[in-house]
C-alpha positions in Angstrom: 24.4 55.1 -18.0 27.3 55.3 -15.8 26.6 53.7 -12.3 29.2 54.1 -10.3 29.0 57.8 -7.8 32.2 58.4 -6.8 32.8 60.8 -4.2 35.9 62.7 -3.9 37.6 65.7 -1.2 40.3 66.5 1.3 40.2 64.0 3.7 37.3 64.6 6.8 35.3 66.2 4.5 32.9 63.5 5.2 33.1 60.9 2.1 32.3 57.8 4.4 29.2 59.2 6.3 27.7 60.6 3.1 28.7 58.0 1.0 26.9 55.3 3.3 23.9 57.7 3.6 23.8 58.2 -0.2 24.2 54.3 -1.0 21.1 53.3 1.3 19.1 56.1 -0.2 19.9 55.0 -3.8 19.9 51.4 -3.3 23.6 50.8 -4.6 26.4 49.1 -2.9 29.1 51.3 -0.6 32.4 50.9 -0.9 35.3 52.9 0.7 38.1 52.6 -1.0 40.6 52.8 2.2 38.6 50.1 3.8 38.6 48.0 1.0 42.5 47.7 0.4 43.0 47.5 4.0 40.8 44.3 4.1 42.1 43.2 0.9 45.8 43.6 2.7 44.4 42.3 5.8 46.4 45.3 7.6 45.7 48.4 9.3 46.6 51.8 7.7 49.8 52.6 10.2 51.2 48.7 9.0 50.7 49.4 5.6 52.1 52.7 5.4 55.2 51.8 7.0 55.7 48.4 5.0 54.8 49.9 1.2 54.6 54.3 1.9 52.9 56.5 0.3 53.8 55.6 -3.6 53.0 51.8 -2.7 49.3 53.2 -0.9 48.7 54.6 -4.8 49.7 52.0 -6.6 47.2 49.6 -4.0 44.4 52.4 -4.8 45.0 52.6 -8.5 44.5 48.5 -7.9 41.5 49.0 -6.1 39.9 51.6 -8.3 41.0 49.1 -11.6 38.3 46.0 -9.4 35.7 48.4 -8.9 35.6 49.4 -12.6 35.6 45.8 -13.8 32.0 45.6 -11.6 31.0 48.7 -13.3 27.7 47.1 -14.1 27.1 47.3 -10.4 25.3 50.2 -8.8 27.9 51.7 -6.4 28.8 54.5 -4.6 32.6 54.9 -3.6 34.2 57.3 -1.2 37.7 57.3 -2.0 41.0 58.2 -0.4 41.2 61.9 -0.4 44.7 61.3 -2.3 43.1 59.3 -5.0 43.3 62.0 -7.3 47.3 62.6 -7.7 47.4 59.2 -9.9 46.4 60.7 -13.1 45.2 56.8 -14.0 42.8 57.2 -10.8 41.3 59.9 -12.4 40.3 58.5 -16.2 39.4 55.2 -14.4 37.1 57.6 -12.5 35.7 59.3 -15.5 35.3 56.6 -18.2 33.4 54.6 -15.4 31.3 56.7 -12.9 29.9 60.5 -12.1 32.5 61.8 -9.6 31.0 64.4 -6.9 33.3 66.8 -4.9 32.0 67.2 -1.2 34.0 71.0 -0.8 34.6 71.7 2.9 36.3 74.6 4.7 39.8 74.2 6.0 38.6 75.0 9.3 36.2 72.5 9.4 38.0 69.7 8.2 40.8 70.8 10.9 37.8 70.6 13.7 37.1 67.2 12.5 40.7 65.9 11.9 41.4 66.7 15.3 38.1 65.0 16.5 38.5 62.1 14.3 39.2 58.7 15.9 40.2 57.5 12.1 44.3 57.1 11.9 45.7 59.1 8.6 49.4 58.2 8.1 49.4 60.9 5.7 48.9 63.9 8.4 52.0 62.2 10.1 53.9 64.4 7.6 52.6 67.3 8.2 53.7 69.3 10.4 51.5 71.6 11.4 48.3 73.8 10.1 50.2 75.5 7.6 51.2 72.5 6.0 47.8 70.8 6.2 46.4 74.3 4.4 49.2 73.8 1.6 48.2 70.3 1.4 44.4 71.2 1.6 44.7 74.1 -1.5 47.2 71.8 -3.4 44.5 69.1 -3.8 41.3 71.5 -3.7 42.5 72.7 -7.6 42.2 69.2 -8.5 39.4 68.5 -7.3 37.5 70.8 -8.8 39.2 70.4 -12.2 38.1 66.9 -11.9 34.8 66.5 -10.6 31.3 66.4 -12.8 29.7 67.9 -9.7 30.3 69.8 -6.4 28.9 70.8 -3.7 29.5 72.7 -0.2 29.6 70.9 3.1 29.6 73.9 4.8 26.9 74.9 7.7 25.2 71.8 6.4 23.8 68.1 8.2 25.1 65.3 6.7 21.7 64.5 6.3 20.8 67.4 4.3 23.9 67.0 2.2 23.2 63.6 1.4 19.9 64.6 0.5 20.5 67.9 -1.6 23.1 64.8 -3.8 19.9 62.6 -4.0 17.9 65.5 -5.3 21.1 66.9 -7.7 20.9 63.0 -9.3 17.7 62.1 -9.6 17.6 65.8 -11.8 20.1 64.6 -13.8 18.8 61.3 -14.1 21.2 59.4 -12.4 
């Protein structure tokens, strides 16, 4: 039985807040994978990115990803990176080791809450502007998909309920 939940999506979609919601429900552990290189660097994002970039950022999640697999005995859920995916290593770590579950959100949403979000993402730094984010959004949303053992739609939902319709979706499939 695979216990690791990984959630994956474009990044605001809301990994972190369900992910936490879903872990205390479950009774697993949490971990975000952004948080957890971070402390593991003991940097911030913006230091990071400009000391290693973008390619060094993948390497540190394929890293990451490679730890949380070796405690795959653990109950966990994982919200990752919404980049993790673009490392085709990420992805069979992924699926040899856990049930991945796309949260799908609207571009327009996850444009209302990037530009609401406190949260620093050296990664919008190059783009431009919202035609580049919507390349970048439909570029990775393929993938996603393709990848994913489940999905399901954000949209016009609480987190609360979203959380809760994932509980539900798991416990059916005996998870």
């Amino acid at each position: 039985m695979k216990k690791i939940i990984y959630l994956i999506g474009f990044m605001g979609c809301g990994k972190t807040t369900i992910g936490k919601m879903l872990s205390e429900k479950l009774g697993y552990s949490f971990i975000d994978t952004d948080k957890y290189i971070l402390k593991k660097q003991d940097k911030d994002i913006d230091t990071l990115y400009k000391e290693i970039g973008e390619e060094g950022f993948r390497q540190l999640e394929k890293n990451c990803l490679s730890d949380i697999a070796e405690n795959a005995r653990k109950k966990q859920v994982v919200s990752t990176g919404g980049g993790i995916l673009l490392e085709e290593e990420n992805i069979k770590l992924m699926r040899e080791n856990g049930y991945i579950i796309f949260i799908d959100s609207n571009i327009d949403d996850i444009k209302e809450r990037l530009k609401n979000s406190k949260t620093i993402r050296p990664v919008l730094q190059d783009i431009k502007d919202d035609n580049g984010l919507e390349a970048e959004f439909m570029k990775r949303h393929s993938l996603y998909e393709e990848v994913c053992n489940f999905k399901i739609s954000g949209e016009n939902m609480s987190p609360f309920n979203l959380c809760q319709n994932i509980y539900n979706h798991l416990k059916q499939i005996g998870l």
